[in-house]
C-alpha positions as CSV (number, residue, x, y, z in Angstrom):
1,X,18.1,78.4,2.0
2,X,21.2,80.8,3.6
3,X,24.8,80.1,3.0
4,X,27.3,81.0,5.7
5,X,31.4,80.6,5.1
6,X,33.3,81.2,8.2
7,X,36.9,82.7,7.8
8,X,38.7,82.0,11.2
9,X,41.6,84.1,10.7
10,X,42.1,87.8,12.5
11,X,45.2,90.4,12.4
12,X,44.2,90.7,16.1
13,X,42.2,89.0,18.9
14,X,39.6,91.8,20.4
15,X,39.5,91.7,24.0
16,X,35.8,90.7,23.9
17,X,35.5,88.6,21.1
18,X,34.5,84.9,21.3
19,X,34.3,83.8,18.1
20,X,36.1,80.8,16.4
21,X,39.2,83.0,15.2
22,X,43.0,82.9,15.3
23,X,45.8,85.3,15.0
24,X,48.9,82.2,14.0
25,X,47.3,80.3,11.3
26,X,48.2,82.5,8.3
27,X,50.3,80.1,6.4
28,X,47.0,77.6,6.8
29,X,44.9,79.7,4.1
30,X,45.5,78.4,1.0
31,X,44.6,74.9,2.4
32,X,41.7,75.8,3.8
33,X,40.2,77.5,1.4
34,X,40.8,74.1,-0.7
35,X,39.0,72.0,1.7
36,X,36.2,75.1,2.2
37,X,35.6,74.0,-1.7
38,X,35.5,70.4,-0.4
39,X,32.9,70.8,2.7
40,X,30.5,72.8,0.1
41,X,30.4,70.2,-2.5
42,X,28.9,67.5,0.3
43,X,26.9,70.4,2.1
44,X,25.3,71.7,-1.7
45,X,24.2,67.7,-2.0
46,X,23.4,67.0,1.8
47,X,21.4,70.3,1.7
48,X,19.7,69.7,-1.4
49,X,20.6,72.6,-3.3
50,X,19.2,73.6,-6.6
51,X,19.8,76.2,-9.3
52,X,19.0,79.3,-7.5
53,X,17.8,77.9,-3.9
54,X,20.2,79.4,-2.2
55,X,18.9,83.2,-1.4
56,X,21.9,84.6,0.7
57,X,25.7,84.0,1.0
58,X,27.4,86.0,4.1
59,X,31.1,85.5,4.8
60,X,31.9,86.1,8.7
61,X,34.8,85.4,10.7
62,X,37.0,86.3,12.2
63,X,38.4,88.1,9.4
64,X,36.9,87.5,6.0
65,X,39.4,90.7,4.3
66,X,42.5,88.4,5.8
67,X,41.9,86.3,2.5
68,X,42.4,87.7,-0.8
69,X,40.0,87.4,-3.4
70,X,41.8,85.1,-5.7
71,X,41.5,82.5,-3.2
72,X,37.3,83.1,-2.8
73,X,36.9,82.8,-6.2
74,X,36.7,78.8,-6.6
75,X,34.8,78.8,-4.0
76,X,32.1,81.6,-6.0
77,X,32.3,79.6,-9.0
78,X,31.0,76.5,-7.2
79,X,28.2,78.3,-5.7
80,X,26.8,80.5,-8.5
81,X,24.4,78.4,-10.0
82,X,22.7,78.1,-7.0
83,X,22.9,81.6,-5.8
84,X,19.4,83.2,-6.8
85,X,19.3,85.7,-9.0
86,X,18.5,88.9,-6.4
87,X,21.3,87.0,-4.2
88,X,22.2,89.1,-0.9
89,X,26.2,88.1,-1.1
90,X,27.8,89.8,2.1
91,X,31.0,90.3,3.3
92,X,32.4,91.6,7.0
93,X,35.5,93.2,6.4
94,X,38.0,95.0,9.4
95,X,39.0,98.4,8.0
96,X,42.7,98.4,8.3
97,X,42.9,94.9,6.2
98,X,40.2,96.0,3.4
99,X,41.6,98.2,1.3
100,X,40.7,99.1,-1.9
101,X,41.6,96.3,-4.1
102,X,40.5,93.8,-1.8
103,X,37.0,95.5,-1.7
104,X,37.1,95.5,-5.4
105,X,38.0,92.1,-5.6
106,X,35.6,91.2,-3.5
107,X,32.9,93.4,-5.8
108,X,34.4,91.8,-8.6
109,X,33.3,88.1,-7.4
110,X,29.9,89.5,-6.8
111,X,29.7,90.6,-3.4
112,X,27.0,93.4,-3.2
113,X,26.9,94.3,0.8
114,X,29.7,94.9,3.5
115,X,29.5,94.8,7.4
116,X,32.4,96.9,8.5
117,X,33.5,96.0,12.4
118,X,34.1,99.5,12.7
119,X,32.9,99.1,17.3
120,X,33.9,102.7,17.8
121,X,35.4,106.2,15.9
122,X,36.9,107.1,19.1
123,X,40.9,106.2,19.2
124,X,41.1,105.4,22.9
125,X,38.0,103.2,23.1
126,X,39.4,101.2,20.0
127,X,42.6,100.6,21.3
128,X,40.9,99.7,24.8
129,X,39.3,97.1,22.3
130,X,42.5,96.1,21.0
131,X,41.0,96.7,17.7
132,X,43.7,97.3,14.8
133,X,42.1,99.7,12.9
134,X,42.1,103.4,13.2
135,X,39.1,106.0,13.0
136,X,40.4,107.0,10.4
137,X,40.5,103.5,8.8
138,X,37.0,103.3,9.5
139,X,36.4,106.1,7.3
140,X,38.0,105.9,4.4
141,X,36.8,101.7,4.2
142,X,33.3,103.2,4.4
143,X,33.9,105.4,1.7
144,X,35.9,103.4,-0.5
145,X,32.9,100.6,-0.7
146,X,30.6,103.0,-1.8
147,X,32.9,104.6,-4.5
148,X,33.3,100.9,-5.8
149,X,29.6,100.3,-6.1
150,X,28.4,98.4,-3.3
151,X,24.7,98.7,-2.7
152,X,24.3,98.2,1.0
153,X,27.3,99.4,3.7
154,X,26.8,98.0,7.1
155,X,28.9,99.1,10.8
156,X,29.0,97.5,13.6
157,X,28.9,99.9,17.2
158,X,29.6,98.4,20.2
159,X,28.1,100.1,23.8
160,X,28.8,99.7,27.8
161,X,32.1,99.6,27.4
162,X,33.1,101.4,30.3
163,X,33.3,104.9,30.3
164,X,30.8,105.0,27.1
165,X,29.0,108.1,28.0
166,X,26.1,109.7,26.3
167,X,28.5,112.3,24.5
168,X,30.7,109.6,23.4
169,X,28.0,107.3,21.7
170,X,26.8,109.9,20.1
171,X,29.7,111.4,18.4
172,X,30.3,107.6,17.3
173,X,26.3,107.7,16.1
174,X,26.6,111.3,13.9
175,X,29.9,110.1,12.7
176,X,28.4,106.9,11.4
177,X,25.4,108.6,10.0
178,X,28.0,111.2,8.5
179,X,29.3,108.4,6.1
180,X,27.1,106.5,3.2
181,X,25.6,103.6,4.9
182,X,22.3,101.7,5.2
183,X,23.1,100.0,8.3
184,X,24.1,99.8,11.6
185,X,24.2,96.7,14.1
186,X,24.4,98.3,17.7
187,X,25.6,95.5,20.1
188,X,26.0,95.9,24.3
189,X,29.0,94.6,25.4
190,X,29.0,91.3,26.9
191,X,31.8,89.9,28.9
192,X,32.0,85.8,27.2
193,X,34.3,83.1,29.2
194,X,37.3,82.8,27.1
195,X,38.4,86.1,26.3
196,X,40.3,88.5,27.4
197,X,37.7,91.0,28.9
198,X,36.9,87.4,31.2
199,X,39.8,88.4,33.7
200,X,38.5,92.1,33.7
201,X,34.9,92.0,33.7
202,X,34.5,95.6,35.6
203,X,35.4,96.7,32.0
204,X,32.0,96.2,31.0
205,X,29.4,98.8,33.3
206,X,26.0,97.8,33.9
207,X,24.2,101.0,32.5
208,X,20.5,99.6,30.8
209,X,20.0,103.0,29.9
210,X,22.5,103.4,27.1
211,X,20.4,100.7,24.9
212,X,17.5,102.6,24.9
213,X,19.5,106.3,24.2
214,X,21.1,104.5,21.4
215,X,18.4,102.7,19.7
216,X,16.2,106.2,20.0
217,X,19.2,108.2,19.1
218,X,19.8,105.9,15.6
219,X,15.6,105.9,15.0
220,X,15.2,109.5,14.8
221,X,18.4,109.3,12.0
222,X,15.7,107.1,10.1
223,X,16.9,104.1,10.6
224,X,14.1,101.8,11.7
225,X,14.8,99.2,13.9
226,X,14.2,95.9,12.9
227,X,15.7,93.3,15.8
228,X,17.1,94.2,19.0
229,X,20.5,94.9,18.0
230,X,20.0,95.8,14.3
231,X,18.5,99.1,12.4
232,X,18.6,100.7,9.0
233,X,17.0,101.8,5.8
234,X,18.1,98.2,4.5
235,X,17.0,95.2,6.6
236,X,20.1,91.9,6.0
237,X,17.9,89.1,4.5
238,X,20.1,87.1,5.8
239,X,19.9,88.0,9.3
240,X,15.8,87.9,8.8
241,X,16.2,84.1,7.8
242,X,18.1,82.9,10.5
243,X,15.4,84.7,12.6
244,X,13.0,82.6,10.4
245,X,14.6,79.5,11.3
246,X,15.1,78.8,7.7
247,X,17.7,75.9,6.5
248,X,21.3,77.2,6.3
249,X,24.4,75.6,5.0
250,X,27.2,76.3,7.5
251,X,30.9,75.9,6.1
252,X,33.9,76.5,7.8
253,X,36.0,75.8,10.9
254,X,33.5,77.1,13.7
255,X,30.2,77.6,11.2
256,X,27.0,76.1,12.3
257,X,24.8,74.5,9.4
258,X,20.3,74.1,10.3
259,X,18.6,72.0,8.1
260,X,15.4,70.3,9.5
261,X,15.1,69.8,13.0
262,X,19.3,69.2,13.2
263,X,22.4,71.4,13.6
264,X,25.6,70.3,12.3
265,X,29.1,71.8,13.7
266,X,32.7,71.2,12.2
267,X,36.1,71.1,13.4
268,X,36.4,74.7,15.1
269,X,40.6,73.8,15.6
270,X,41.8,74.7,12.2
271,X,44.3,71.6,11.5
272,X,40.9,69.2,12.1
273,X,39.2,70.6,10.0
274,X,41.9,70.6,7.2
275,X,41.9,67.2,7.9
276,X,38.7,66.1,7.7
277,X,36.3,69.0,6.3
278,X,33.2,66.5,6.5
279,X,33.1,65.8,10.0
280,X,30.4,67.5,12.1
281,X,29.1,67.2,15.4
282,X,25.0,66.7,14.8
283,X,22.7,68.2,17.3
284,X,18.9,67.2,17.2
285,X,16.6,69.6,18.2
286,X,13.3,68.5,19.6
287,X,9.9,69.9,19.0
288,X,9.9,72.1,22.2
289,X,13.5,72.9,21.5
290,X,12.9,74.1,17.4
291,X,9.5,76.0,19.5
292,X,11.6,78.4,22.1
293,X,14.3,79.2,19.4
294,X,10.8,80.4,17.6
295,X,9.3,82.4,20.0
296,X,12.6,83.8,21.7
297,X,14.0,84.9,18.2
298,X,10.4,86.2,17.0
299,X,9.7,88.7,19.6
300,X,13.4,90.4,19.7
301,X,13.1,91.0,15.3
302,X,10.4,92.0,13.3
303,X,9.6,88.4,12.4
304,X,7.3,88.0,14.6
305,X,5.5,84.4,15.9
306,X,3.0,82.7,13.5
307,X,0.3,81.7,15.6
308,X,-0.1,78.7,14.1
309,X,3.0,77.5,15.7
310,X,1.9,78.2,19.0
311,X,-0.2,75.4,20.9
312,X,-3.3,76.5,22.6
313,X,-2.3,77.0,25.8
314,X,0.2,79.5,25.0
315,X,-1.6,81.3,22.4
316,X,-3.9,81.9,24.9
317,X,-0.8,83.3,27.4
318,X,0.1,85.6,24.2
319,X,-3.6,86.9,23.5
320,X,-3.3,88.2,27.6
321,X,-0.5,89.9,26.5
322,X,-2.2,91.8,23.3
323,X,-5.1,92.7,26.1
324,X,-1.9,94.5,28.0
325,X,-1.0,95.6,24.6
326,X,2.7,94.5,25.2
327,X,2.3,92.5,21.8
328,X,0.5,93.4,18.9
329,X,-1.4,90.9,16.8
330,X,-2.4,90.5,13.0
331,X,-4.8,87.9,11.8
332,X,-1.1,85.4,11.1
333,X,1.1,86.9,13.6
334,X,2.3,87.9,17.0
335,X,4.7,91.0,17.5
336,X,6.6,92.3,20.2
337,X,6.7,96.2,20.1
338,X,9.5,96.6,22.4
339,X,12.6,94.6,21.7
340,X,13.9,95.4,25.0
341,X,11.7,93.0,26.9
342,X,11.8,89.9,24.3
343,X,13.4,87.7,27.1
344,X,10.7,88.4,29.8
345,X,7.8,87.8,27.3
346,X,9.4,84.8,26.0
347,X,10.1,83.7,29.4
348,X,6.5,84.3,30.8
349,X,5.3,82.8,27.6
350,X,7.3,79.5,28.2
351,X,7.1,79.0,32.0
């Protein structure tokens, strides 16, 4: 199983971003971090956890390098027994809040990867972004994490913001590939209800070409690509179980737990949760349901589609497909070749 901690705390809202975060809760922390301790002791027992079962832990956010070490650190003595021995323990981290003790803190505790949301290298785009980090920033974090030992450095890049040109992706692509990572999640901007980028939605420009000149400028770096947003020398487990749809323990205001066929959801309003760290919403997914989560996450990653999951009729849709050689098959599994056109295939698959 996969363990996710979600840290809802940022030094600044991006103009695109959607996730459970906050910017006025600081003085909150120390609290929640307690009850955090609290959710995990029922979710460890509702979960069924045993010594080593638990094969990843990735903190997300918001802003995981908001909270210092000192207050993690319960929280990593509750989990180690269960953490297996080879453990993927990630981090994301904002480059103008992790500095170097907090990434050696961090190391310290046992974390072995960091996701950097580094977005851009270019000064005017971040600040367009209202991101709160410099290029500079961006940099030196990168570099710091590898001088303190960590084996895998990820970066996030974001694309079709507007006035990303072809020049301007790639100076952001050679300066990534300039510093020592393994990893580099490439995500198109998307324009969510909520957030500020919602009231300006001209910001994002509709130019489909962009995905494929930065996937193919990021493959011929050697960095395979492995899901349609993600590519490196180092594939995340972590990311490649949610793809497997295997059980996750979700803690946190705004985390999202799978175990079964059922999704459970806490408090995402900070204070509620406090409160009452147990409650969660419960979503039950049926088999159809559990089946198009399946298929639509198989053919954008390099998991694939067992064919045994597939019932005859659309196996036999699938096989069609191999004939047109838009998917490859093995003797186990269905692949999709091209990322890019995941949602058509799944939809022609499921309609």
């Amino acid at each position: 199983m996969l363990l996710y901690l979600h840290i809802p705390y940022c030094d600044s809202k991006c103009h695109y971003c959607s996730f459970n975060s906050y910017v006025d809760k600081f003085d909150t922390r120390k609290a929640y971090m307690e009850v955090l301790y609290r959710q995990l002791l029922f979710e460890l027992e509702r979960f069924g956890a045993t010594a080593q079962s638990i094969e990843t832990l990735f903190i997300g956010g918001g802003t995981p390098s908001t909270v210092d070490p000192a207050l993690y650190a319960p929280i990593f003595d509750l989990v180690a027994p269960y953490l297996h021995a080879d453990a993927e323990i990630t981090t994301e981290a904002n480059p103008n809040s992790a500095d170097r003790a907090w990434l050696a803190g961090m190391r310290d505790l046992g974390v072995n990867r960091v996701s950097f949301g580094v977005q851009s290298f270019n000064a005017d785009k971040l600040k367009a972004l209202n991101r709160a980090h410099s290029p500079r920033q961006a940099r030196e974090a990168v570099r710091t994490a590898k001088d303190l030992g960590f084996a895998h450095i990820s970066v996030d890049l974001i694309y079709n913001y507007r006035g990303d040109t072809d020049r301007l992706l790639l100076a952001d692509i050679e300066e990534a590939f300039s510093l020592p990572i393994d990893h580099i999640s490439a995500y198109e901007l998307t324009i969510e209800d909520g957030t500020r980028f919602a009231t300006t939605p001209q910001v994002r420009q509709e130019n489909e070409t962009l995905a494929f000149f930065v996937a193919e400028e990021i493959q011929r770096r050697g960095f395979a690509q492995y899901e349609i947003s993600n590519f490196g020398s180092y594939r995340s487990r972590h990311n490649q179980g949610y793809w497997e749809l295997k059980n996750y323990i979700g803690a946190g205001a705004g985390a999202v737990g799978f175990l079964g066929d059922t999704r459970y959801y806490p408090s995402t309003d900070i204070d509620r949760y406090i409160a009452d760290p147990l409650y969660a919403a419960e979503e039950k997914l049926s088999t159809e349901e559990k089946l198009t989560e399946q298929i639509f996450l198989g053919l954008r990653s390099c998991m694939g589609i067992a064919r045994d999951t597939l019932p005859s009729s659309l196996l036999q849709r699938a096989m069609l497909l191999v004939e047109e050689k838009k998917l490859t098959a093995t003797r186990t599994h269905l692949y999709n070749p091209n990322y890019f056109l995941s949602d058509e295939i799944a939809l022609y698959l499921l309609t």
